[in-house]
N, C-alpha and C positions, 0 to 999 in steps of 0.2 A: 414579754416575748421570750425572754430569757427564764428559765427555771434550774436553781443547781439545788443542789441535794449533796448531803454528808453520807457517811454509812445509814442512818436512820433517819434523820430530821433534816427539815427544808430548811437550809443554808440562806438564800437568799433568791432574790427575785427583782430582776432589772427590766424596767421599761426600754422600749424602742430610744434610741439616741437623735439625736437634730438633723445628723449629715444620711443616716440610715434613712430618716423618713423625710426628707428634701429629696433625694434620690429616688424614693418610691414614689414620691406627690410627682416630681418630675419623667418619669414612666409611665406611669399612669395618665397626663398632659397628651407627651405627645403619642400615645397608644391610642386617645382618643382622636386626635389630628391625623393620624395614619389610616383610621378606619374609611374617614371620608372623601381620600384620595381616591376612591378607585378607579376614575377617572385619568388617573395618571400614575402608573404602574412605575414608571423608574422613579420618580420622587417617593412614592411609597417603598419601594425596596432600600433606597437609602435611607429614608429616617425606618426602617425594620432594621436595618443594620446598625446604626446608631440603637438603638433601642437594644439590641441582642450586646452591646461592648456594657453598652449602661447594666444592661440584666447581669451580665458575667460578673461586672466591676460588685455590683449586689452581693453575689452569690459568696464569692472572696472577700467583701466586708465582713457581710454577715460571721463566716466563720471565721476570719480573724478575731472579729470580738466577740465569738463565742470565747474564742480558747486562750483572749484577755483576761475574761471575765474568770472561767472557771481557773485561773490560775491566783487570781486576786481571793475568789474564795476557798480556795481550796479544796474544791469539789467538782464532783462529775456536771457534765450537762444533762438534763433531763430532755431527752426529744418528745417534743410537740408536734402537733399539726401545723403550727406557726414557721417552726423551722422548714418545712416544705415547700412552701408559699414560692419564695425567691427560685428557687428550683423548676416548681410548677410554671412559674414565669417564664425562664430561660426554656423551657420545654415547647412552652405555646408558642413564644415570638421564632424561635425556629420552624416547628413544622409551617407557620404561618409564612415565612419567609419562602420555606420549599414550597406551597401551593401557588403565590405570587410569580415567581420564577417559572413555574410549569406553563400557568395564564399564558405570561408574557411571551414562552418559547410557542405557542399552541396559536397565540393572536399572528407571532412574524411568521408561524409556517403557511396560516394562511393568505400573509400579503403575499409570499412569495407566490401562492397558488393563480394567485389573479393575473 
């Protein structure tokens, strides 16, 4: 996941860590348990908001232990398509949060219409 690089030659190359991908396995879990909520729109909005602290928590691992690593070796980070991922996550589970939210205000305008 990790790629550093010197002035010319590839330094080193670190795999994913234990607490990094417990944290993604764990995301992933309940992203799938949130899809099948739609029947109940405030227990989805809250595990979306859990889901968005977890994604952040992600986002602030991740580059803490980039700029662990690139100090251990000495060298620059090489950005990946890899490193976007956690980003691309916190991206989705928000707009997905603001679509939930919209539903929810659009279902109570209608009770009140009745």
């Amino acid at each position: 996941m990790f790629v550093f690089r010197n002035e010319t030659t590839l330094v080193g190359s670190e795999e994913i860590k234990v607490p990094l991908l417990i944290l993604l396995i764990l995301i992933a879990a309940i992203s799938s348990v949130t899809i099948f909520l739609f029947r109940n729109r405030k227990l989805q909005l809250k595990l979306l908001m859990a889901l968005i602290i977890l994604s952040v928590i992600l986002v602030i691992a991740v580059a803490a232990y980039a700029i662990i690593l690139s100090g251990k070796y000495n060298a620059q980070l090489q950005f990946t398509a890899n490193l976007l991922f956690p980003v691309m996550i916190l991206i989705n589970l928000i707009l997905a949060y603001r679509g939930i939210k919209k539903d929810e205000q659009l279902v109570k305008s209608y009770d009140r219409l009745r």
